[in-house]
C-alpha positions in Angstrom: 0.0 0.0 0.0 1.6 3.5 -0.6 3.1 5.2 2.1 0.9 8.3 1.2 -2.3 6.5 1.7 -1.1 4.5 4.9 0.0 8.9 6.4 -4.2 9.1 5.8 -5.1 5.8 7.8 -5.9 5.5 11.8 -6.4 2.2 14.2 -10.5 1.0 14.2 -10.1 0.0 17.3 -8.2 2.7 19.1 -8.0 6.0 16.5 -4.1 5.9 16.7 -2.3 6.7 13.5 -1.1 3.3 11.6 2.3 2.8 10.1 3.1 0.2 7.0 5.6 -2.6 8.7 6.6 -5.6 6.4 2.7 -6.5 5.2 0.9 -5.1 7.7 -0.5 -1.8 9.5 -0.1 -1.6 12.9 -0.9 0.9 15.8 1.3 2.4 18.6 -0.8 -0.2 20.8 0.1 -3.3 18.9 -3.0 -3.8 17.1 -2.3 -5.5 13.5 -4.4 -5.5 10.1 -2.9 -7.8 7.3 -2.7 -6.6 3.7 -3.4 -9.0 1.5 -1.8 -10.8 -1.1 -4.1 -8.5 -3.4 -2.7 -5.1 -2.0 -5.8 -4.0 0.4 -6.3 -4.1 4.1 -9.0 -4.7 6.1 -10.2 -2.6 8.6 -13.3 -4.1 10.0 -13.3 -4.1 13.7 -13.7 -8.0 15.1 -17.5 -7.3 15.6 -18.3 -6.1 12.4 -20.5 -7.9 9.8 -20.6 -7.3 6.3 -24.5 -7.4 6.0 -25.2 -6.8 2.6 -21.7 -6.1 1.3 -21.3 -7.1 -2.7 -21.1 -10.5 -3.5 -17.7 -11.6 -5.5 -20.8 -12.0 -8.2 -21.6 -8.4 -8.2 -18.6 -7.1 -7.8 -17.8 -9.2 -11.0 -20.7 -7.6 -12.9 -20.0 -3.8 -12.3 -16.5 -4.9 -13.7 -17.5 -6.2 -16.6 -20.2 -3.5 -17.2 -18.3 -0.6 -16.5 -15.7 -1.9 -18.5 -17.8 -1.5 -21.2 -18.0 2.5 -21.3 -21.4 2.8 -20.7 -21.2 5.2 -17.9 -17.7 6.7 -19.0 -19.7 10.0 -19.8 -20.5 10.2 -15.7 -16.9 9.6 -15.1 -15.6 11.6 -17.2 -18.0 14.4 -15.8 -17.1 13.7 -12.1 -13.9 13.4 -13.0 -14.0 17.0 -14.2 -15.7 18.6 -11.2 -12.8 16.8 -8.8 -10.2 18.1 -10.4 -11.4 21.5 -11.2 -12.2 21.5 -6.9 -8.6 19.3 -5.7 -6.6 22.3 -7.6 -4.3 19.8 -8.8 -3.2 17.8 -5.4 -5.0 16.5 -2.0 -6.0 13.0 -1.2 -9.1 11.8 -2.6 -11.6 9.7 -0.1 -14.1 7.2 -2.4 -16.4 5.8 0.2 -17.9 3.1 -1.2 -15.7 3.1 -3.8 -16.8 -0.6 -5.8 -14.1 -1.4 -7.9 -12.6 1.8 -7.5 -13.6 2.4 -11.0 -14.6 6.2 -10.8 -11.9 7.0 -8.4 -9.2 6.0 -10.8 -10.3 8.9 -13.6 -10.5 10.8 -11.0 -6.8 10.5 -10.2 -6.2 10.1 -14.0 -7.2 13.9 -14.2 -5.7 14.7 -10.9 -2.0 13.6 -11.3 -0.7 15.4 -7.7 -3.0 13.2 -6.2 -4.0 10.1 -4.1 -7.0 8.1 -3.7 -8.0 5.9 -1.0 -10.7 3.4 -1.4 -12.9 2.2 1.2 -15.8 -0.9 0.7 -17.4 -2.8 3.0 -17.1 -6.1 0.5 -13.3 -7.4 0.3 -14.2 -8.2 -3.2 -14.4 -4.9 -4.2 -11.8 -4.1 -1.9 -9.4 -6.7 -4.4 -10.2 -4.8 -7.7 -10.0 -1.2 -6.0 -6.4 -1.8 -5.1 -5.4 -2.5 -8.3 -7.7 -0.3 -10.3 -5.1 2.5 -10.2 -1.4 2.9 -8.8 -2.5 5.7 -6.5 -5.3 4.2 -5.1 -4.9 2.6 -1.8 -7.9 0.3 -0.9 -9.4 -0.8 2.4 -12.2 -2.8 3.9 -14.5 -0.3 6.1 -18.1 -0.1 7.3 -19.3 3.2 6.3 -22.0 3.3 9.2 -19.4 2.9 12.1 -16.1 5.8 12.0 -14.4 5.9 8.9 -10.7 4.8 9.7 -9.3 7.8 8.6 -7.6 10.9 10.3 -9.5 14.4 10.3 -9.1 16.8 7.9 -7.0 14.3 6.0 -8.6 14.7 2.8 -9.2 17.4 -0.3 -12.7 15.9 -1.7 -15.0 12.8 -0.9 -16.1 10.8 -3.7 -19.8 8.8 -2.8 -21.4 7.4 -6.1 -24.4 5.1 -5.4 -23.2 5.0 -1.8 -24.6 5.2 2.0 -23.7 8.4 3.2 -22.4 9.3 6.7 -22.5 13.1 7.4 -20.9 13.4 10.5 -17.8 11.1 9.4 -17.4 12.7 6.2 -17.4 16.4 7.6 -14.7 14.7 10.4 -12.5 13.6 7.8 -12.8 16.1 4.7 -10.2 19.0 5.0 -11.6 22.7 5.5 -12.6 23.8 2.2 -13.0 20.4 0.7 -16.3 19.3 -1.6 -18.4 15.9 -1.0 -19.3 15.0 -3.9 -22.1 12.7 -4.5 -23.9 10.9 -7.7 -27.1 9.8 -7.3 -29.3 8.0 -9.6 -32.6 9.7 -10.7 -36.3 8.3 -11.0 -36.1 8.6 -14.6 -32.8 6.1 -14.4 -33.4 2.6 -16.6 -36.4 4.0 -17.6 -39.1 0.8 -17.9 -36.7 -1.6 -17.6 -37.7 -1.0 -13.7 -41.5 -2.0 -14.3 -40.9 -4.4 -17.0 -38.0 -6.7 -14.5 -39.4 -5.3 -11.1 -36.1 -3.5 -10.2 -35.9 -1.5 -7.1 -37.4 2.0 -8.3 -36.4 5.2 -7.8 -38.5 8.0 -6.0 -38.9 11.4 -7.1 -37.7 12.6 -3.4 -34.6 11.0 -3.4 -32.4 14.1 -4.0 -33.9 15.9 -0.9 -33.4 13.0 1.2 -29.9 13.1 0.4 -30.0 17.2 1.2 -31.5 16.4 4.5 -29.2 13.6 5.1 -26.1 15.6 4.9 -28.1 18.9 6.5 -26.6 20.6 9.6 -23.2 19.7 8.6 -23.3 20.4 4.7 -24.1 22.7 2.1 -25.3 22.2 -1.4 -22.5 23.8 -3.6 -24.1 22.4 -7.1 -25.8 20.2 -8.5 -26.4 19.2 -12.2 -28.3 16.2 -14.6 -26.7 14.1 -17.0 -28.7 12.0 -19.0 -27.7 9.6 -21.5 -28.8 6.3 -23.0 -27.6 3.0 -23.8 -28.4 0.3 -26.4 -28.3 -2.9 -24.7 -28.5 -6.8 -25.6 -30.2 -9.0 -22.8 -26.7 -10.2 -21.4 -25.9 -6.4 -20.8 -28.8 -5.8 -19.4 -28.1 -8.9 -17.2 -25.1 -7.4 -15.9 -26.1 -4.2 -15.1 -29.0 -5.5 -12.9 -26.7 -7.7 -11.5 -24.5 -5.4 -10.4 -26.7 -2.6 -8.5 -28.9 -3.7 -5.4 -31.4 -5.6 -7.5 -29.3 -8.1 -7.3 -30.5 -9.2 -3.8 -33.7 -8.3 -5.1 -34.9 -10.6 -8.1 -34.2 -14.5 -8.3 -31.5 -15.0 -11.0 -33.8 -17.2 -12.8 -37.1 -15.1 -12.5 -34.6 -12.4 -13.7 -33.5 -14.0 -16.8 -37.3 -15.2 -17.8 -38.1 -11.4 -17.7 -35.6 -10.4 -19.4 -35.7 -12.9 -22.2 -39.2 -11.3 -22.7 -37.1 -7.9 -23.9 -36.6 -7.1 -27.4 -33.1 -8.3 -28.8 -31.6 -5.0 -28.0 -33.5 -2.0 -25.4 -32.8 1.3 -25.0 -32.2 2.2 -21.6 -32.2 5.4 -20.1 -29.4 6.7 -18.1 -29.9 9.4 -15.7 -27.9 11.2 -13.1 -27.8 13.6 -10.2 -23.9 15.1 -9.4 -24.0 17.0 -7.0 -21.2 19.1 -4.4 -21.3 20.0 -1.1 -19.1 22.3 1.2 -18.9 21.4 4.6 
């Protein structure tokens, strides 16, 4: 892991600061956390359980689909807003950071800088470390404190992520932007009706306001809509990778989506929004 990631990194347990001996990290009061072989540590306290962490399934979907390009446009336009807001340097926090796929055009565009990845499924945790050579990746529960020193980074990433206020204002720098990407209810169109995806509501945007009220302030906030032409395998994958994938039976899935013509356009639609502490 590189040693500028590790400088951002404190103890779960105890909040001390962590230092990189051999292959591990390891606090002033002894406590250890392994990297392993695949470059990422994990930071889950003892008690901690991974609930409804992606599967090595899902994680192996959004690979494949973002792979792809299909949402390179929301990269690229996050990417763009980062960079324009780091200045050129600062440490970049992705929490719930996937494969680590947005965070690495993020540093792509931001050269002076490092990213560290946090996931609450090791599987993601394994792609995220190697989805960039600046990108340090870690196992962490975003619910419980983030294992990460205060004011330690420039800008927060949080695409299709929980979102906890009080730990991201603890660890963002003064100045700093949270930005968040949020899918709208016009996102995969009637795919959600025709497969019975988890919808949407038109109110999600100003839960996420009131979420991060108190402690945030809305900066800006844009659309970007798009659409794809998908085959039924692609479609597959897509669903498989987002929360429907606890949601629908594998087989009830692929019956309904057998039912879809050859190839479907699919709506693609996006909230990107910044907040200053």
């Amino acid at each position: 892991m590189l040693a500028d990631v590790v400088e951002l990194l404190v103890c779960p347990l105890c909040g001390a600061d962590l230092t990189l001996k051999e292959a591990s990290l390891r606090c002033p009061a002894g406590h250890t956390f392994d990297l392993a072989k695949q470059g990422y540590a994990n930071l889950l306290p003892g008690n901690a359980k991974p609930g409804t962490a992606d599967t090595a399934e899902m994680v192996a979907a959004r690979a494949d689909f973002l792979g792809t390009g299909t949402f390179a446009s929301l990269a690229d336009a996050l990417a763009e807003r980062v960079g324009v807001a780091l200045g050129g340097g600062g440490a970049v926090l992705d929490a719930g950071a996937g494969t680590g796929y947005y965070l690495g055009r993020v540093l792509d565009r931001s050269p002076g800088s490092v990213g560290l990845a946090l996931d609450i499924s090791k599987f993601a945790a394994r792609r995220a470390a190697r989805a960039h050579p600046r990108i340090g990746a870690a196992v962490a529960d975003l619910w419980r404190p983030l294992p990460v020193r205060g004011d330690a980074v420039g800008a927060i990433l949080n695409v299709f992520a929980p979102r906890n206020a009080a730990e991201f204002h603890r660890v963002l720098r003064p100045g700093g932007l949270l930005h968040v990407v949020t899918p709208s209810s016009r996102h995969l169109g009637t795919l959600v009706s025709e497969l019975g995806l988890l919808s949407v509501d038109e109110e999600k945007t100003d839960r996420v306001d009131a979420t991060l009220g108190g402690r945030f302030r809305l900066e800006s906030r844009e659309s970007l809509e798009t659409e794809a032409t998908l085959g039924h395998e692609e479609i597959a994958t897509l669903v498989g990778m987002g929360p429907s994938a606890h949601h629908v039976p594998a087989d009830e899935l692929a019956r309904r989506i057998a039912k879809l013509p050859d190839r479907t356009a699919v709506p693609l639609s996006f909230v990107l929004s910044a907040f200053r502490a």
